[in-house]
N, C-alpha and C positions, 0 to 999 in steps of 0.2 A: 559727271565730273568728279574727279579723286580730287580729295583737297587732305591736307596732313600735315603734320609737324615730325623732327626728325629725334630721332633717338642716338644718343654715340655716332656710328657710321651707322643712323637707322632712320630713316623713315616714317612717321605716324602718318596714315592713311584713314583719315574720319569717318562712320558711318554716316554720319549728319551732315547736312549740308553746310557751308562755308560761306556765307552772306557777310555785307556790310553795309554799311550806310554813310551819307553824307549830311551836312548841316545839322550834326545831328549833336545836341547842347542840352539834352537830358540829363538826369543824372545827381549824383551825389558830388556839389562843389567842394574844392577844399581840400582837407588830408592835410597832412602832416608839412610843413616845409622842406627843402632840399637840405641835405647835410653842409655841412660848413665847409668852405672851399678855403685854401693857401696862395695867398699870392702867389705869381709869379709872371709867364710870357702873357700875351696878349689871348693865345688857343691852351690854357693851360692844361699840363701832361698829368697823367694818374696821378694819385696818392701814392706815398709809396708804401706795398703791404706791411701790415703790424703783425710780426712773426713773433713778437718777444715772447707770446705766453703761449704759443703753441708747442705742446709738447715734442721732443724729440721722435717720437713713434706712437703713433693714435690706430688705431683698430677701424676699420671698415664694419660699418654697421650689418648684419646679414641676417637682419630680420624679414622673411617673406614678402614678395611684393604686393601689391594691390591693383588687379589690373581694371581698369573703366571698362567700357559697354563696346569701346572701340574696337575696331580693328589696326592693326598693329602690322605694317609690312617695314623688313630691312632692306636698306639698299646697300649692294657692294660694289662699289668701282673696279674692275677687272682687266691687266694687262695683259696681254698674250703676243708674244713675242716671239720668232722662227729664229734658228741660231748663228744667221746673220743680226739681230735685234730690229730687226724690222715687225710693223705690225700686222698681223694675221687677220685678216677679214672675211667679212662673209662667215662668220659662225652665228646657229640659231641653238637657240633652248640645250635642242638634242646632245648638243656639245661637252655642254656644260654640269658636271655636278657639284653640288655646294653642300658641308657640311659645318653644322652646329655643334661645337664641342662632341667630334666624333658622331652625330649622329645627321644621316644624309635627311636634304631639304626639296621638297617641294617647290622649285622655281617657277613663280608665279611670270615674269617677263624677263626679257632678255633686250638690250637694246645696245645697235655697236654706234659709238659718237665721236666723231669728227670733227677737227678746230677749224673753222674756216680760215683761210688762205687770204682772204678780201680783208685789204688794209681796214685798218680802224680809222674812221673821221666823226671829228670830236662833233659835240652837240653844238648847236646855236644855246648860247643863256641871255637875258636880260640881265642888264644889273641889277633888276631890285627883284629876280626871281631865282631861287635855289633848289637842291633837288640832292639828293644823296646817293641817287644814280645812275653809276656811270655808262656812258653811253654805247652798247657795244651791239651794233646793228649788224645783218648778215648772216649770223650763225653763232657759235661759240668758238670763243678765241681761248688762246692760251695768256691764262693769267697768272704773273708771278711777282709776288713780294719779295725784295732782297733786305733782308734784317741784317744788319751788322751790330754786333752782342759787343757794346762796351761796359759789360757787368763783367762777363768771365772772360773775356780777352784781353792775355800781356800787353802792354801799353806798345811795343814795338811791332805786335802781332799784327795791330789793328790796320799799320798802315801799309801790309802784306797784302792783307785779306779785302782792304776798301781798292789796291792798286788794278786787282784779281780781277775785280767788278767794274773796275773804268775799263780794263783791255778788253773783257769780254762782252760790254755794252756797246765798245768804239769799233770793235767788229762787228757787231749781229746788224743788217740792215734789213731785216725782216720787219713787215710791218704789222704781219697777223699776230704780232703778241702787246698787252698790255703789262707796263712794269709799274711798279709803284715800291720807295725805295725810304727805309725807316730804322730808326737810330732805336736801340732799346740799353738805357742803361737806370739806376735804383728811382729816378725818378719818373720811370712810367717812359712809354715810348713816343717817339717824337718824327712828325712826316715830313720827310728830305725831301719827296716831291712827288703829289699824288698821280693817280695812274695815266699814263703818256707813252704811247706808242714811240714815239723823237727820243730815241737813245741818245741824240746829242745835250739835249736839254739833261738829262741823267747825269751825264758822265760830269758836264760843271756843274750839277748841286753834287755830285759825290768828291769831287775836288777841293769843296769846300765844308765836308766834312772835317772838323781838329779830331786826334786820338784824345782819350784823356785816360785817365789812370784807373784803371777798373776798380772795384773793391773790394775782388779777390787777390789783388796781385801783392799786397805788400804783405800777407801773413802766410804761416807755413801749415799748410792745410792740411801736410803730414803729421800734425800734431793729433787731428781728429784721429786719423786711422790708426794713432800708437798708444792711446787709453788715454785714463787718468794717471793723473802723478797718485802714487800707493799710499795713500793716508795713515796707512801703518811704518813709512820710513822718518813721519813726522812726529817727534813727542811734541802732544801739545801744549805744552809749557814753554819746552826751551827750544825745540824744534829740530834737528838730525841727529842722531846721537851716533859718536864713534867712538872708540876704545881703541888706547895706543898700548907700543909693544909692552908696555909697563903694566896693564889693567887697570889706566889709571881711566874713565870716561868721561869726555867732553861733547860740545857743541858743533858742528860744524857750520860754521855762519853762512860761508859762501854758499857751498853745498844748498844750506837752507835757504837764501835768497834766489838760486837760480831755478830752485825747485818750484816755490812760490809763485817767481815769475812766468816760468814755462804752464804752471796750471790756471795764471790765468790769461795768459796769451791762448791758449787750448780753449779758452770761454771765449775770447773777443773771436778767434778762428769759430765754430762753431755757430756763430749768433753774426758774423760775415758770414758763411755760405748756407745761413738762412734768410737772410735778407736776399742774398742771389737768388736761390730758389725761388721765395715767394715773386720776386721781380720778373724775375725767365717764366713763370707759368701764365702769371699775370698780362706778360706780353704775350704769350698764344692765346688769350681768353680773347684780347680786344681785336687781335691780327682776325680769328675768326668770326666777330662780329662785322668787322669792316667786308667780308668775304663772303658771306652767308647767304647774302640775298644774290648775290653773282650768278647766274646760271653755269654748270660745269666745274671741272674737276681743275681744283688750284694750286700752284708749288710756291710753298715758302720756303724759300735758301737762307740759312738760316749760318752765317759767317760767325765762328765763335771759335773759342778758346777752351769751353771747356762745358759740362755741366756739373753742377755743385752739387751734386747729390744723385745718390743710388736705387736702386726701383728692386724689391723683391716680389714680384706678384707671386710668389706662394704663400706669405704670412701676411700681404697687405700693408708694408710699410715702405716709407722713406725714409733716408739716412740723416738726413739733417733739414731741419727749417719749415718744412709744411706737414701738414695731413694729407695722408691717403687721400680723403673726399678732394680734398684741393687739386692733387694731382689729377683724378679720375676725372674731374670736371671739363679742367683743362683738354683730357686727350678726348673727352667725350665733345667736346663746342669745338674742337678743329676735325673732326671726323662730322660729326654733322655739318658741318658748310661745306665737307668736300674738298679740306685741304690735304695735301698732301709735304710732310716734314722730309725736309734734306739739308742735314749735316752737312756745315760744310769746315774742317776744320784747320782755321786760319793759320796755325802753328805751323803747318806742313809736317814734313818728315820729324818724330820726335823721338828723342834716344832717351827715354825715364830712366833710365838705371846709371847713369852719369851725371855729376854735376858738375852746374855751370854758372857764367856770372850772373844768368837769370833770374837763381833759384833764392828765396827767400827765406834764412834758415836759421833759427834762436840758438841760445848758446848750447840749451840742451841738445839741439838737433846735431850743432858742431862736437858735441863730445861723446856722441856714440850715431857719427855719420854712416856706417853699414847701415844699421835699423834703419834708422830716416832714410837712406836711399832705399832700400824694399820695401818702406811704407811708402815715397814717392811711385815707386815702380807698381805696387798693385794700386792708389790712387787714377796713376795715369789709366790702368788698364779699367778701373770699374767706369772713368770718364768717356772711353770709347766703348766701353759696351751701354752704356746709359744711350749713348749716341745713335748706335746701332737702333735700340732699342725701342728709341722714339721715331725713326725710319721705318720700322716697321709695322709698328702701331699704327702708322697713318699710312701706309703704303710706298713709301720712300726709299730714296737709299743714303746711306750715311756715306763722304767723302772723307777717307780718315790716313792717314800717315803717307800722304803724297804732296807733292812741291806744282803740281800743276792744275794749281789751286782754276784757272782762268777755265780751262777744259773742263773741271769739273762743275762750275757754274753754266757750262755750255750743255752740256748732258743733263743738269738738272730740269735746266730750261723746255729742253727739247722732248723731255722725256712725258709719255703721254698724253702726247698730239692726238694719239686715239685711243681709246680702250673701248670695253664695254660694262653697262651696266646692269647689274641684274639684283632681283627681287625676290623677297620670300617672307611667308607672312608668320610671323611670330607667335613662336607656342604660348601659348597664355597660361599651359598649364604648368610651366617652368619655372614657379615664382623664384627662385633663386635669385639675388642681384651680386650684381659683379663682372665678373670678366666673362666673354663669351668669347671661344678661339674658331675662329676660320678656317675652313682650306677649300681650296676650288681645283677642282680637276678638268682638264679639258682633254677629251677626247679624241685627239687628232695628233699623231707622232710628231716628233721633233719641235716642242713649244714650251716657250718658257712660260709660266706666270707667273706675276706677283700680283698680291693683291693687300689690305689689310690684314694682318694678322689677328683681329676679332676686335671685339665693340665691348664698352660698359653699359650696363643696363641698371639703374638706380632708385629711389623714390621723387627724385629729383628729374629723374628721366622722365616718368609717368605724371606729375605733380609740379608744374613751373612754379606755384605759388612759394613752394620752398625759398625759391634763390630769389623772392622777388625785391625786395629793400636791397640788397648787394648789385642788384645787376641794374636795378633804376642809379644807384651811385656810383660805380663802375662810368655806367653808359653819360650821367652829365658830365664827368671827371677829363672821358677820357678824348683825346685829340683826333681821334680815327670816328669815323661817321660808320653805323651802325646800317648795315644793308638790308635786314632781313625783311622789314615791312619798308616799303617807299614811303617815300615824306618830301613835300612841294612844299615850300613857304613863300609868298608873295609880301613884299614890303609897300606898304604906301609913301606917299610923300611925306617928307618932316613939314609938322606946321609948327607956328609960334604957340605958349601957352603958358605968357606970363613972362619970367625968365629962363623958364626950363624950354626944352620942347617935347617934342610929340611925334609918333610913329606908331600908326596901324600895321600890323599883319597876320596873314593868314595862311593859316596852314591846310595843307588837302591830305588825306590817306585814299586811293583806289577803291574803287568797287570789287567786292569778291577779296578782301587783302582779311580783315580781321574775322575771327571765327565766333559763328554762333551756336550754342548748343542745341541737342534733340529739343529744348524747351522752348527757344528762343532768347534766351537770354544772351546778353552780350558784358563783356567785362573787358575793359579797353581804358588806358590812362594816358593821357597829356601830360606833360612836364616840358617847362623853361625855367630857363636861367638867364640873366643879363649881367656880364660881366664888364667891368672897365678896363683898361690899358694893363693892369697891373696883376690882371687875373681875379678882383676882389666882385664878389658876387654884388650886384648892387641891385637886384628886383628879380622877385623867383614868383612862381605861380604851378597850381596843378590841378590838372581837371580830374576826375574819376567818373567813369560812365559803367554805372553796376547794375543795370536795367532788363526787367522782360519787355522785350519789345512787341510793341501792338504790330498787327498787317502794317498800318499806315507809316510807322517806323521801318519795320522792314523791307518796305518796298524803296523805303530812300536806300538801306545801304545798300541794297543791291542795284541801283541806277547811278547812286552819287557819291558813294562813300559816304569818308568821316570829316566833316569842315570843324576849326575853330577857329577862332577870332578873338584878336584883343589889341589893347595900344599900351602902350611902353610911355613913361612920361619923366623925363632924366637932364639933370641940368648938359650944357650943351659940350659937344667932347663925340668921342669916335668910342663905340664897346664891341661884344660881340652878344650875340642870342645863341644859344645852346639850345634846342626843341628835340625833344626824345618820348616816344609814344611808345608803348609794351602793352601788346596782347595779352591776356591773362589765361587764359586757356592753352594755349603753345608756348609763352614763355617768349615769344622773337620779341623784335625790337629794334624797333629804327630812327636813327639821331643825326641833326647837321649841324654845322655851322652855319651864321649868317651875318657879318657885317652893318652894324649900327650906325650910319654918322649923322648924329643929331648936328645939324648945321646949319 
């Protein structure tokens, strides 16, 4: 049996076996408590990220990798397409070659996979039992997230781009696809309504989407692209100095206040589409935790306005608001779950090099309007090759300067009903980290393919413990349930206990789900939260299981899994329980919600 964890669009393949256990309450109790939560809804949304001290341009670390004892295979999702775009089946190995930055691979398997056609019918639940997931029996379906971006889209845009998704919902009566459809605006992303086959259901929560005002939209983001104001036009005492036809020299007061003002509107703009940034990557981080454990290849449509920031992967930087690593993480956790990114850009047809009463422009912008328009005009074009860019990183395509916005949510959808997938096992003597670039040739005249454009490879890729305190706070924080390990919780009944009450429950992890090392040792964590009405954390708890386990241990995880147990004891009122478990050897991690009503 191959058991493994993934890398970028990569795969880790264990030499060791992959065991678990159940009932199993060994362990080191305790640890640190959960981070401090913010009021707010009842399922409260992220944090929203802390960009202020991040530098404008951080460097990618590219010191040698350190590989384990493992073996290391990548997976790449592969389309092959005939120039009707139809898909080309029935191809093996022979077909196919794959290389690693220019250097051809060793394709260990080859496999062509198909959505199944057989409607989705939902699971039977209990009310007092939950699960995190979803139930997709038959075969693999086409699963697709529709994100509508109220960070970077015009406040007018929004109500374009969400009409887009009602017409093209209120058409599809296909039943072989799961949709699941999500609001991402500075406060973390928010579920319009999780995965359901019933496009009718869709179309009224998307109806009752409101736009609201992004918070990119009201500064002029041409300010970034045209520098700083010249610190040498300012004397700094009296501040602009001009000489009239006399030689006689004064102050120019306006002058100097518009100067002032435009440099530090240029700081609010800049520290706005860093807060963008951090928010739009932060929403791919959790999109592919909810996605992760999904079996097959996933399309996030991703309805937006813009992206705030620029991608150089030859020097390793971004243009405003995050770190390298930030980004790299990001494209590397949506290429591990196997999603696939499409642009879809809600603006439609856009004319950059004209202005309009859209445009939001300071005084300095109005008094040397050429410039600002060619700083708008290469703005707009770094915004649709960013777009591009992120379509291709993850195997996608970007929908950009077209008005039939509905179609191209159709084609998003429909695109990769089959592909193939194929494997090759990673050079170990490559320690280099960073980008690795793809290309796949197939064999067979007249076919198109795409695939990934290449994977990140990191110490963070090899090493989960890195991101471990981030991704335990992430995962209690955020609204989306974490798929990649399953997780059951069972409720008991409320009893009385005193004037509070009382509620048991238990949680199960599968047999064969958490990994144990060549030693046997396991490193596996529980975490809850119980929150109230208001989002205010009101009883947190975490278990740590950091153990060599005996035969008589091991033979549970492999029969029973992982059980815990505990009771909850809270004056009387309605909460919710947040439960999130992380493997510590793979880094996955799986999280639900579960409804509290002490009654």
């Amino acid at each position: 049996m191959r058991s493994g964890k993934r890398i970028g669009s990569a795969v880790v393949l264990l030499c060791c076996g992959v065991l678990l256990t159940a009932g199993m309450l060994y362990g080191q109790k305790g640890g640190s408590p959960p981070p401090s939560y913010q009021p707010g809804s009842h399922v409260p949304s992220a944090p929203m990220p802390n960009v202020s001290t991040v530098p404008q341009f951080q460097s990618f670390d590219k010191s040698p990798l350190k590989f384990s004892a493992r073996a290391y295979y990548v997976l790449v999702p592969v389309l092959v397409h005939d120039k009707n775009n139809q898909h080309v089946g029935g191809l093996d190995k022979d077909f196919f070659q794959l290389f690693e930055d220019g250097k051809e691979q060793k394709i260990s398997s080859v496999d062509e996979i198909k959505t199944s056609t057989s409607p989705v019918v939902a699971a039977a639940r209990s009310a007092n039992e939950f699960t995190n997931q979803p139930t997709v029996e038959g075969g693999e379906r086409r699963i697709t997230v529709i994100a509508l971006d109220l960070i970077n889209t015009p406040f007018l845009d929004q109500a374009g781009g969400r009409q887009a998704a009602i017409k093209f919902l209120a058409e599809n009566i296909s039943g072989d696809s799961l949709f699941q459809l999500v609001t991402l605006d500075n406060n973390g992303v928010h579920v319009v309504h999780d995965f359901t086959s019933d496009t009718a259901v869709l179309v009224k929560a998307l109806k009752a989407v409101s736009s609201k005002f992004s918070s990119t939209n009201t500064i002029d983001r041409t300010l970034v692209r045209q520098g700083s104001t010249n610190p040498g036009d300012v004397d700094s005492a009296h501040g602009i100095v001009y000489t009239n036809a006399g030689g006689v020299q004064g102050v120019d007061f306006e002058s100097t206040a518009l100067t002032l003002m435009a440099g530090a509107e240029k700081q609010y703009a800049e520290y706005q589409d860093g807060l963008a940034a951090a928010s739009t990557l932060e929403g791919f981080q959790q999109i592919a935790q909810r996605l992760n454990g999904i079996p097959g290849r996933k399309s996030l449509i991703w309805i937006t306005g813009s992206f705030p920031f620029t991608i150089d992967t030859g020097t390793n930087t971004i243009s405003t608001g995050v770190s390298w690593d930030g980004y790299m993480r990001a494209m590397q956790m949506l290429n591990a779950a196997n999603v696939v990114l499409y642009p879809v850009d809600a603006r439609g047809l856009v004319i950059a090099d004209q202005a309009d009463a859209s445009m939001h422009l300071t005084g300095k912008a109005l008094a040397t309007l050429p410039d600002s328009m060619n700083a708008a005009s290469r703005d707009h074009a770094d915004t649709l090759a960013t777009m591009r860019a992120f379509a291709e990183m993850t195997g996608g395509r970007a929908y950009l300067n077209r008005n039939d916005l509905e179609r191209a949510l159709r084609e998003a959808n429909e695109d990769g009903a089959s592909y193939y997938m194929l494997s090759y096992a990673l050079d170990k003597n490559n320690t280099k980290p960073g980008w690795r670039k793809f290309k796949v040739v197939v064999k067979k005249p007249d076919c198109h393919v795409r695939t990934r454009a290449g994977f990140f490879i990191s110490r963070q890729t090899l090493d989960p413990n890195n991101t471990e305190k981030v991704d335990i706070f992430n995962a209690l924080n955020s609204p989306l349930e974490y798929t990649s390990i399953p997780v059951r919780v069972k409720l008991d009944a409320t009893a009385d206990s005193g004037k509070n009450k009382k509620i048991g429950f238990a949680l199960f992890v599968p047999p064969n789900v958490a990994k144990v090392d060549e030693k046997n040792h396991l490193s596996f964590e529980v975490w809850y939260t119980v929150r109230d009405a208001k989002g205010k954390d009101v009883a947190h708890k975490n278990q740590i299981y950091n153990v060599d386990l005996t035969p008589v241990m091991l033979a549970q995880l492999q029969s029973q899994g992982i059980g815990y147990n505990d009771t909850v004891e809270l004056p009387p009122g309605r909460y919710n329980l947040r439960v999130v478990v992380r493997d510590n050897f793979t880094g996955q991690m799986g999280s639900l919600w579960a409804p509290l009503k002490m009654e």
